[in-house]
N, C-alpha and C positions, 0 to 999 in steps of 0.2 A: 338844783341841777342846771348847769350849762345850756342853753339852745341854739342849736348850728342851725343857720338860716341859711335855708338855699339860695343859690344866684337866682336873681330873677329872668325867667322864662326868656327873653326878648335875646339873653346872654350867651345862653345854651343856645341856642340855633345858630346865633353868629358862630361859636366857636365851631362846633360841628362844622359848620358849611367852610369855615377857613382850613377845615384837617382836611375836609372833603378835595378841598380846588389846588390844595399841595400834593396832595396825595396823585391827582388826576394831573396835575402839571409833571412830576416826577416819575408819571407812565410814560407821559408826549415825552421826555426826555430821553427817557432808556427808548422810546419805539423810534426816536429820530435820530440818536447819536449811538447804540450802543450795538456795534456790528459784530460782536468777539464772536459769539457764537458762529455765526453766518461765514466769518471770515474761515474760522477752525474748519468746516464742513467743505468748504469752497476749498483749502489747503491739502486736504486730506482725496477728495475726488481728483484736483491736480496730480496728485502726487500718486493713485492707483492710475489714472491715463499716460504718466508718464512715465510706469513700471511695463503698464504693457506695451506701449510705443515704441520702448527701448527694449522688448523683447520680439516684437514683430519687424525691426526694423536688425537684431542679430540674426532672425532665421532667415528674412530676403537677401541677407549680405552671402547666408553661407548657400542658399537655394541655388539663387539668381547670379552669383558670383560677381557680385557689386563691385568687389576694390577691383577683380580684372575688368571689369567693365571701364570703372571709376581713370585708373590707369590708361588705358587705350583713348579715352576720351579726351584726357592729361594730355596724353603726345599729341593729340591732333590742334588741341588749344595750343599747346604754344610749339603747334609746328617742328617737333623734332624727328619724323618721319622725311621732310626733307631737309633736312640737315646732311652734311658730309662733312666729317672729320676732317679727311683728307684735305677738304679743299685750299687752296692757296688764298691769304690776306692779300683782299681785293681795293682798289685805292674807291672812293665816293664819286661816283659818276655824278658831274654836271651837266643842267638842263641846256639841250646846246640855244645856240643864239639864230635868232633866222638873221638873212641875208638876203635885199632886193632891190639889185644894180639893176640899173636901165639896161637890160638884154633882148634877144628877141625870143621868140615862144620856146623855140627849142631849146635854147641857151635855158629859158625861165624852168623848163620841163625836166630837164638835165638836174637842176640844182635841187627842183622840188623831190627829183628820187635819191638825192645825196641827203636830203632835209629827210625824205623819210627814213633815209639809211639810219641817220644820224640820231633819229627818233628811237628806231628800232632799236642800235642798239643799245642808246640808254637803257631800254625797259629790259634789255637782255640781262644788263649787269646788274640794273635793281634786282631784276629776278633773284638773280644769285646770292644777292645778299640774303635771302629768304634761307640759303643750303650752308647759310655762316654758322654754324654751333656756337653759341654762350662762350668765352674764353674764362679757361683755367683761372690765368694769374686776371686782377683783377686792373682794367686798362681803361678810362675815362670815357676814351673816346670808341674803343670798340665797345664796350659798353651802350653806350649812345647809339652807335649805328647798328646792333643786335635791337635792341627795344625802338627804333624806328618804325620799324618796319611790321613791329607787333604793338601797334597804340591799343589795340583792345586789352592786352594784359596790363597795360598801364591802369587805363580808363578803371577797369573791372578791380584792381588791387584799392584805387583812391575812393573809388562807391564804396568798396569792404570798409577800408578805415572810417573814413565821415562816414558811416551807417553804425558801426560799433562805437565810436562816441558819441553819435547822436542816442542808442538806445541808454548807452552808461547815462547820459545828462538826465532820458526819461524816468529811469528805473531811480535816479536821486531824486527826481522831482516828484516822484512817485510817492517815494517813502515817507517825502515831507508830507502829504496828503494823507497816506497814512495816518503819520502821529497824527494830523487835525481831527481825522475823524474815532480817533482815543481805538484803531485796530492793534497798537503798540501799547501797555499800558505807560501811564506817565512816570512812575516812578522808574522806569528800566532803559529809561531815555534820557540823555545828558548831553554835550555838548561833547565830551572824552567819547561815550560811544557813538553819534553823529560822525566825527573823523575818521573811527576806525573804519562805520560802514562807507566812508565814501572811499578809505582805501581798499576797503576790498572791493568794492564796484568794481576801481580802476585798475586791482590786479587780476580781478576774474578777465575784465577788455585786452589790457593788455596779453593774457595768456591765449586770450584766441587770436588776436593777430599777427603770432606768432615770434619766432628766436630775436629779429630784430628788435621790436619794444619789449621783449622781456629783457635782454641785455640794459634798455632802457630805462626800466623799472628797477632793474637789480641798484645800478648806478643811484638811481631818487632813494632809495632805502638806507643809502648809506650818506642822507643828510638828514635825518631829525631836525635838526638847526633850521633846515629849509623849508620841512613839507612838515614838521611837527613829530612827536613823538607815536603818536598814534598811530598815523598813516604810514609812520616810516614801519611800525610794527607790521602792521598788515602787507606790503611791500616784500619784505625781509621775507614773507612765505614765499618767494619767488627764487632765492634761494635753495632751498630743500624740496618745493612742495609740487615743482612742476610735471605733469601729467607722463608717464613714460609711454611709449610707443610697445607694443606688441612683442612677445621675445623672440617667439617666429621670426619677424622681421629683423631681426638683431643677431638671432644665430642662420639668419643665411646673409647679412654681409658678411657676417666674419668669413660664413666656408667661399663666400665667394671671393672675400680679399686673401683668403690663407690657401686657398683652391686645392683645398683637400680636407677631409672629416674633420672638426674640433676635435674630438678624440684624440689624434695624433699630436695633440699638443695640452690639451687639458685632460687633468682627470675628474675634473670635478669643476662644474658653473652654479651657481645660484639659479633658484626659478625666478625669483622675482628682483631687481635691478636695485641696488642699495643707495642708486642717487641718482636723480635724473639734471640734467643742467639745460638751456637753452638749445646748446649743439648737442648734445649727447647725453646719453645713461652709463653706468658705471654697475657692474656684476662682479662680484668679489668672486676668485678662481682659484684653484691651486695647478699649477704644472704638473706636468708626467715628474720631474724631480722634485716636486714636493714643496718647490714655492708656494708662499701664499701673493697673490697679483690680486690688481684692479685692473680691469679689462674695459676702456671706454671705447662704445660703439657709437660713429653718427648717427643721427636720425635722418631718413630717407629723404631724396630728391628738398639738398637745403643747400645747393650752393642755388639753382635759379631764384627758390626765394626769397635769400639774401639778395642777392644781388638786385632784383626788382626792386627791395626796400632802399637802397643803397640809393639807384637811382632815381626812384623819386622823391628821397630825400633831398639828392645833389637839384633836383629842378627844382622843389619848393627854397632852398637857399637862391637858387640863381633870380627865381622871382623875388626874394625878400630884399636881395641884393638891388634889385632895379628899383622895388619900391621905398627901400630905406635910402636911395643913392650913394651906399656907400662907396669908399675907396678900396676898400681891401674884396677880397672873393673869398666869401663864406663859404662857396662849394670844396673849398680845398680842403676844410674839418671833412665833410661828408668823403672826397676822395681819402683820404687817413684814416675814415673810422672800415671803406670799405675794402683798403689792403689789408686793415688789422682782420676783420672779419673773414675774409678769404683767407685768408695767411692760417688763421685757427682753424678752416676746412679742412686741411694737408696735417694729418699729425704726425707725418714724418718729421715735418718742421718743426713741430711740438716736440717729439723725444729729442731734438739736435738740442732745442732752446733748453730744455730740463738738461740734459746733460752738460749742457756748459753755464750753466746754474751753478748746477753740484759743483761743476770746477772750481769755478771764481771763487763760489763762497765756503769750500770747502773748508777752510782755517777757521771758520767761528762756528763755534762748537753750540751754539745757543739757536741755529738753525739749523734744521732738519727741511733734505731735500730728497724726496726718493726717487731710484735708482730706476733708471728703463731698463726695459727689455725688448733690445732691438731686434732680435731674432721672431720675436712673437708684435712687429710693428708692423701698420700697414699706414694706406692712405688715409680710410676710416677706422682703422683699429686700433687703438693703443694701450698698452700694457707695459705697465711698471708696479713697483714693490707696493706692498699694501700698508700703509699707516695708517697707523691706531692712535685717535687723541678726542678730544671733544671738539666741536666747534662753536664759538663765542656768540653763536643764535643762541646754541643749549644752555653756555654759560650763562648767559644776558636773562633765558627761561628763568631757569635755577634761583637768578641773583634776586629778580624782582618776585620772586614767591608765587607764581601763579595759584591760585585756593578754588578750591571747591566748597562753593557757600561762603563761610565762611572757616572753613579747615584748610587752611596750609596745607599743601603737599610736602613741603617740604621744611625740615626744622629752622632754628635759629643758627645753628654751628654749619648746616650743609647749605644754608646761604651765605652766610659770612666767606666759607670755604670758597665757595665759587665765584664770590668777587673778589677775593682773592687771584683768584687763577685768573680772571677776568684783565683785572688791572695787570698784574703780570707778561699777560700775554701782549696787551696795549702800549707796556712798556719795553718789551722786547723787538713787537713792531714798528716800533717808532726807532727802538736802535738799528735794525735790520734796515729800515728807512734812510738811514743815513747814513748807511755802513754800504750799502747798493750805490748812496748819492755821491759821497764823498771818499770812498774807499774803491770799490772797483769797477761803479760806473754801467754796471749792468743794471738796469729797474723793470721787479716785474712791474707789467702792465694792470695787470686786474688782481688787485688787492683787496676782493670785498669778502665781507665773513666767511662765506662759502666755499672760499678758497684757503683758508689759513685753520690752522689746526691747534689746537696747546698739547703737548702729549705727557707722559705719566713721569717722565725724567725734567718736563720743566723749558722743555723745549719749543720754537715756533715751527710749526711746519708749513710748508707750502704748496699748493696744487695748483692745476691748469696753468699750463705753460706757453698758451698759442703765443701771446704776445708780451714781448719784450723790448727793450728800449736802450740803445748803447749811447751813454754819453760820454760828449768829448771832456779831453782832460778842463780847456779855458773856461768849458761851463759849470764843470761841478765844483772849482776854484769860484768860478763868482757866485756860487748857492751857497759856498760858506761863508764866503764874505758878506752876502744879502743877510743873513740871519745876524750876523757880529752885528752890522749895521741898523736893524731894524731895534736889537736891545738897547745899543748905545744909543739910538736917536738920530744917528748920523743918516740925515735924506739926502745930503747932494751923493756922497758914497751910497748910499742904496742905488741912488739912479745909474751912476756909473757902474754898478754893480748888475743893473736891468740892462743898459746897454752893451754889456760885456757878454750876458747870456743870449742878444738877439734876440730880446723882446719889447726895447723901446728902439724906434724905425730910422735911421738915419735921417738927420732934416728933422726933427722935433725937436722943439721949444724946450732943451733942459731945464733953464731955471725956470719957465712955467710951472713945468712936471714937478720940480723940487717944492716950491712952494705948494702945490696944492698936495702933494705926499704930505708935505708938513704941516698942512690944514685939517687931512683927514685924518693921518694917526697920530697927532698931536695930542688930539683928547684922551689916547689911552695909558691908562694907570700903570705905574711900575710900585712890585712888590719887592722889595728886596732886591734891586734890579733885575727883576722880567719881569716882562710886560703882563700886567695883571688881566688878561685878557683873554677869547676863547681863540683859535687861532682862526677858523672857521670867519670870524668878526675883521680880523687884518686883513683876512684873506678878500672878506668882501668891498674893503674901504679902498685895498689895491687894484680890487677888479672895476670898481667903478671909476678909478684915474685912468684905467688903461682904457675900458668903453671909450672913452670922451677924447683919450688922445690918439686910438688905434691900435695900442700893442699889437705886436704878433704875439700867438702862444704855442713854441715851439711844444712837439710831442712831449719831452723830457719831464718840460716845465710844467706841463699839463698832469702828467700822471704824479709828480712826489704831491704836488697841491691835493689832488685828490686821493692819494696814497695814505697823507697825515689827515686830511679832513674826516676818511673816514673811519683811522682806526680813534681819533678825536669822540667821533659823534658813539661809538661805542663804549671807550671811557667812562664819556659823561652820562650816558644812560646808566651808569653803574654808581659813578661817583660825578657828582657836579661842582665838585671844587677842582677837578681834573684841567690841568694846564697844558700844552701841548708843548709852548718854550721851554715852560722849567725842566721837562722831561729831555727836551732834546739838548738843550743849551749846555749841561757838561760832556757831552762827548763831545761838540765842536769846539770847544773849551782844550780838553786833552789833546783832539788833533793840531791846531796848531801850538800845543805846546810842547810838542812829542814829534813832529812831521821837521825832518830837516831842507826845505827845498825853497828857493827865490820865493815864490808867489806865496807860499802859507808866510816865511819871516816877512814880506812885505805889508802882508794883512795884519799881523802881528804888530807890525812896527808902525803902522797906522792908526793901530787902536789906543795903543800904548805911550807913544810917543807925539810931541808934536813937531811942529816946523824948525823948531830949535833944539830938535834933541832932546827935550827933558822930560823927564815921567809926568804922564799925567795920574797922578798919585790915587784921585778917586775910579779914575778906570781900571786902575790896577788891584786895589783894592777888592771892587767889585767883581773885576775878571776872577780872580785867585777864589774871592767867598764863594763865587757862585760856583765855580769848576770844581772846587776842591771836594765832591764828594765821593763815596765809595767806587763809585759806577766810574766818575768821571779817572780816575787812579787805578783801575782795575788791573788793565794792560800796563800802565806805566810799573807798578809795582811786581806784576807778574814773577820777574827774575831775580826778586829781593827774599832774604830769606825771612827777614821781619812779616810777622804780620801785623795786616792793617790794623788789628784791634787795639798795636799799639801807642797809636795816635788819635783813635775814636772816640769823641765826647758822645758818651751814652743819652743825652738830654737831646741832641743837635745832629748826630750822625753827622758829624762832621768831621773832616781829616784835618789837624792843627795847620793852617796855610804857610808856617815858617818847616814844618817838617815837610812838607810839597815841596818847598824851594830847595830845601835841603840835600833831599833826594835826587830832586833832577837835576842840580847840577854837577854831580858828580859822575852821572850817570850817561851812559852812550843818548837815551832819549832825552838829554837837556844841554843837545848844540843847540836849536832855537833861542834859548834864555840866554846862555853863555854869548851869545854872539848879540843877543838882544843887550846885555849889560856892554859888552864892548862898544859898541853904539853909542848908548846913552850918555848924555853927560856926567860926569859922576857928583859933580856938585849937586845938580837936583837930585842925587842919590842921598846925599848926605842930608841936603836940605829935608827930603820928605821922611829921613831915618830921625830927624830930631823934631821936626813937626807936631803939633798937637794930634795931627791922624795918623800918626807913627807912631802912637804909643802901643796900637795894639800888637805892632809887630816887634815894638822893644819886649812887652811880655815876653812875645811868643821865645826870642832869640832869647833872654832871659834864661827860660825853660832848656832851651838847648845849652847851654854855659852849664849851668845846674847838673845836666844829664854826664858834660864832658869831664866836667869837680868831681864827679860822686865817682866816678869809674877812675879816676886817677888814685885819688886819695883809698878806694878799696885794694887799688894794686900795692899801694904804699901800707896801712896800714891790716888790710882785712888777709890776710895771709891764711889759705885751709880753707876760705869761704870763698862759694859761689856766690856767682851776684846770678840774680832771680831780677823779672819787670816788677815793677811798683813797688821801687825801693826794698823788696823784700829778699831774703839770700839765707843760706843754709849752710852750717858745718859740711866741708867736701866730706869727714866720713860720719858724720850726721845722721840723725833719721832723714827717711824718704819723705818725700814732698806728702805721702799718706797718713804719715805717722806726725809729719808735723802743724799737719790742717791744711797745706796749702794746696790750693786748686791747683788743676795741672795746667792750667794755662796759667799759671805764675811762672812757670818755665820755661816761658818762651824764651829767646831769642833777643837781647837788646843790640841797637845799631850803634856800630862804632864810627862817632861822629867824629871821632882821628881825621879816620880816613879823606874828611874836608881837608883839615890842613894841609894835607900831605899831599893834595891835588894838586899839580905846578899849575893846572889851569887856570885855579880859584883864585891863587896867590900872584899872578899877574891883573887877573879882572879886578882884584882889591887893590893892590897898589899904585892899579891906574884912575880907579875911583879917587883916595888919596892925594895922588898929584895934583887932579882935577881940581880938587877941592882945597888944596892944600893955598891957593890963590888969596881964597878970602879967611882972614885971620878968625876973624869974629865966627866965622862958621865953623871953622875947626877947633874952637875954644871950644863951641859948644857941644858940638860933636863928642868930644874930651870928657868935659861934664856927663854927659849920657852915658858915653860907655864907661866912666867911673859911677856911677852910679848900678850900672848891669853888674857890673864883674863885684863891687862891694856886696847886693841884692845874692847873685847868685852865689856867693864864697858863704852867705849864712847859711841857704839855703840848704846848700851842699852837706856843710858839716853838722846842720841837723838830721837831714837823710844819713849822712855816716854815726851818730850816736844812736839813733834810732834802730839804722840797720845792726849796729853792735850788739846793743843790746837785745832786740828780737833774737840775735843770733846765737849769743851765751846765754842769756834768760832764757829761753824757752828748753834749753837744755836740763839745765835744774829744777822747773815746773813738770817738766814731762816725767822725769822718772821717776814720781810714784803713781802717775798713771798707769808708767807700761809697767810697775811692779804689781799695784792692784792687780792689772790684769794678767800677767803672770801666775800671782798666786790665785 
């Protein structure tokens, strides 16, 4: 047998005493670091103190009658007890000047009761100023001399902010302490959720300081790019989530603004407010006839609120202004942001601006604007039709999967679906964007999630209407020119194109400006020609030339930037190969190719053309590839009876760029081209038709030759047959398209490419091309060659499409009938 020898004595104690001193170090650990318990018990005590606090603190309000109290207190703080409407705009009394000529006593005596006069009545008319009421419209300077004279409500509003940020920094700084002391566990702790908690910090601060920096927060939520993806998440509750005001309070403005019973005009209000905004909440309603409405109600005494923040907004620029020594006055954004803001008090001015919304953009059928109802409008009340749609928070929810645990709430198809509708709606917004900028010049102002809808037909819809933006025609002409400019490359045209909009300052260094534009977006990537880039990034390499050289940035300019930035940053929450050019670039593509007026042919012929007239072959190229898709043809083809399908590569969704040419120049929307060819030299026409980058539009024209053989030679020889698209055609008393297999869209419609020849327009623009070129022999040899080479190409082409089509078209006759006898018998 085996003998197991025990460890010797000396062994066994060491070890013991090592289990013993871990064991006992591993107590000191958990009794110095491990607070969970302690913390759960301390959470829970908070949380019963501040159940009853918030109930001792509803029964003194209803006891003790607090908000009258609260109220009465209100007026005496900012002095609206003496206040008078009535009273007349008083001019700013100056402090007068003493006066002490060598006189004698009496003389001295005399003067000193006119000094006191004079004394007196200064303080007479300061007084007065004290019975000035706040004005309506919102006015700089009466502004300034209303809050003069009330410095404690300054003083007490700028304590509130610096106190509410200083706790937000504690309660972060807090949290970090926290983690240290392991009250958080460590795995449920990351760097993603660190962000989020410091955006919610900053939306909980911001929501107590109320509509001004929520406005503030709304705007930060709609740059991810800026503040992160995280924070901009937690922000975006700002949107939907903010806190609604009492209904009470909200159905006696109404009876006070309607100054007779809700009744007589609703039959029916929600109890609780289906959307709360900065300025206001929103109660879905139906009319005494049976409309369904949304009813937005202000929330109480908010124009002084505003306007306080207004103002000490306008003094901290005025200060920032003295200490940065700038040139320009920053207070003038603060004056702009506080007409916009007053201006959205009045929602009278709100139903005028929605109704001349709906006008403008009445004609494009892909926006949805709903309807007011000015009979049921007030100063704080407004009411218009109710839309029904998702909003791209919910979609953005849906898209990214939010899970419980790890269970998905929602599948794989009903998220696919919602980025779907996501991107959709991003793409829609961005045409609406440009169709506001470049088409009728009205911009809404405030384009963030919260305001924009997708609905069940496919539509964008749009809400809150305070603020609006009218631009002139010379500047919405240089915003499409800025864009042509930024794809082509072209910086000194961009600048001229900034200076044309009134945002680089008369007296600036152009070619400085040029060069350093061409410094900073010189590094960005072109795909395909666009700018391989997010636009968000141009946006910012633009904003730091103008920092450094002063730009102005007129309103207009300010909101499309922000308009695309942020339906951009919701895009790419969805999809992050999401481009903002490639989306925009074929509609300003189709506009000037389709817009018959000076200024678009000028930009046109700037792109196109150079200093001698000639094509520049690769911009043309690129123009036509990029423009030529579905989106960008939509309106152009509109009145054609072909469909597009006819010309669409299934691989490319692309429209064939010789059938684009083809079509608009026959067409009322192709005087731009037409007069762009008359123009142009015709030699470099010819030259870039036989050119090695020419071939691919010799194909294309090719394909049209093919198209015009094949329809001749069936009129010559195919007699009884219909010609059918894709080569395919049918005995005229034949079987039906059902009986012979073919899809019903084989029966479309083909376009009779005749109808070019027979253009006298087309046929003067060719024969002037011709003469042009007819100059240099050797070009017109070769010219010769090429198109002997097309018309040989397409004559085979043709007359295998007509063998083919023959034969499909008697063969299939003799195949079929012991089908249909089979099935007969």
């Amino acid at each position: 047998m085996a003998t197991v020898l025990a460890p010797p004595p000396s062994l066994t104690v060491r070890a013991s005493s090592c289990r013993r001193h871990s064991k006992k170090k591993q107590q000191q650990k958990r009794a110095l670091g491990d607070f969970s318990l302690f913390a759960q018990v301390v959470r829970k005590d908070v949380e019963f103190l501040k159940r009853g606090i918030d109930n001792g603190v509803a029964w003194a309000k209803e006891t003790f009658r607090i908000p009258e109290v609260a109220k009465k207190i209100d007026d005496v703080v900012w002095l609206r007890n003496l206040e008078d409407p009535t009273s007349p705009p008083l001019p700013s009394p100056s402090w007068p000047q003493p006066c002490y000529p060598g006189l004698t006593g009496v003389d001295l005596l005399m003067y000193d009761l006119k000094a006191f006069e004079a004394y007196a009545s200064y303080f007479y008319y300061f007084s007065k100023l004290w019975t000035r009421p706040l004005p309506q419209d919102y006015d700089p300077q009466q502004v300034a001399q209303y809050f003069s004279v009330r410095p404690h409500l300054v003083t007490l509003r700028v304590l509130e902010v610096l106190f509410s940020f200083a706790t937000a920094m504690i309660s972060i700084r807090t949290s970090g302490f926290s983690k240290f002391l392991r009250l958080i566990p460590e795995e449920d702790v990351d760097d993603t959720s660190s962000q989020y908690n410091f955006g919610m910090v900053l939306k909980e601060t911001l929501l107590n300081l109320g509509p001004t920096f929520i406005k503030v927060g709304q705007s930060l939520s709609t740059r991810p790019d800026i503040i992160g993806v995280e924070m901009s998440k937690a922000l975006s509750e700002l949107h939907d989530q903010i806190p609604p005001f009492p209904r009470t309070v909200a159905m006696k403005i109404m009876e006070e603004e309607f100054g007779c019973p809700l009744e007589s005009f609703f039959s029916y209000i929600s109890e609780e407010p289906i959307a709360a905004a900065s300025f206001g909440q929103v109660y879905f309603a139906r009319t005494t006839d049976g409309n369904n409405v949304a009813v937005k109600v202000q929330r109480p005494n908010l124009h002084h609120v505003v306007v306080r923040d207004i103002y000490i907004l306008r003094l901290g620029l005025g200060l920032l202004q003295k200490i940065a020594k700038r040139k320009s006055d920053p207070r003038l954004y603060a004056d702009e942001l506080g007409k916009g803001f007053v201006g959205e008090l009045d929602y009278t001015l709100e139903a005028a601006n929605a109704s001349k919304f709906l006008e403008v953009h009445s004609s494009f059928t892909f926006m949805n604007v709903p309807k007011v109802f000015p009979h049921l409008t007030r100063k704080r009340v407004l009411t218009m039709e109710w839309m029904v749609g998702e909003s791209p928070t919910d979609l953005l929810s849906v898209t990214a999967g939010n899970s419980v645990g790890n269970v998905s709430e929602y599948s794989e198809r009903q998220k696919l679906d919602a980025k779907r509708r996501l991107l959709d709606l991003v793409s829609k917004g961005i045409e609406s964007t440009l169709v506001q900028l470049l088409e009728t010049g009205l911009l809404h102002a405030d384009p963030h999630p919260g305001n924009l809808r997708y609905t069940s037909s496919g539509q964008i819809g749009f809400l809150d209407f305070g603020l609006l933006c009218q631009m002139e025609k010379r500047h919405q002409l240089a915003m499409l020119a800025s864009i042509i400019h930024i794809v082509n490359g072209d910086w000194a045209s961009l600048v001229r194109a900034l200076v044309d909009m009134d945002v680089v300052r008369p007296g600036t260094n152009i070619r400085l400006v040029t060069l350093e534009l061409e410094q900073a977006l010189g590094e960005v990537e072109f795909k395909e020609g666009i700018p391989d880039v997010k636009f968000s990034r141009v946006l910012g390499k633009i904003w730091t030339v103008a920092l450094k050289h002063h730009f102005r940035m007129p309103p207009y300019y300010t909101l499309v930037l922000r308009s695309l930035a942020s339906l951009e940053g919701l895009a790419i929450a969805a999809d992050t190969n999401f481009k903002t050019f490639e989306a925009a670039y074929p509609y300003v593509v189709r506009k000037l190719l389709t817009e018959n007026s000076a200024a678009t042919r000028n930009i046109l012929h700037s792109v196109l053309l150079n200093q001698r007239k000639e094509f520049q072959w690769q911009r043309l190229s690129l123009f036509l590839r990029v423009g030529a898709t579905r989106k960008a043809l939509r309106l152009v083809a509109s009145n054609s009876e072909t469909s597009l399908d006819h010309s669409t590569s299934k691989a490319t969704d692309t429209i064939d760029i010789a059938y684009l040419v083809l079509r608009l120049l026959p067409s009322k929307d192709g005087v731009a081209i037409r007069r762009l060819l008359m123009t142009a030299d015709g030699a470099s026409l010819i030259k870039a038709m036989v050119s090695k980058e020419g071939e691919f539009f010799r194909e294309q024209l090719c394909k049209i030759i093919v198209g015009i053989l094949y329809q001749w030679m069936i009129k010559l020889f195919g007699q009884g047959i219909t010609i059918t698209q894709y080569s395919r055609m049918v005995l005229a008393n034949g079987p039906s398209s059902k009986e012979s297999g073919l899809s019903p869209r084989s029966s479309l419609p083909t376009y009779d490419y005749n109808s070019i020849f027979r253009d006298r327009r087309l046929r003067v623009i060719f024969s002037k091309v011709l003469k042009s070129a007819s100059r240099d022999k050797i070009l017109m040899l070769r010219f010769s060659w090429a198109s002997l080479k097309i018309i040989i190409t397409a004559s085979t082409l043709a007359c295998h499409q007509l063998v083919v089509s023959l034969s499909e078209a008697y063969l299939s006759k003799i195949f079929d009938a012991p089908k249909r006898y089979a099935v007969s018998a």
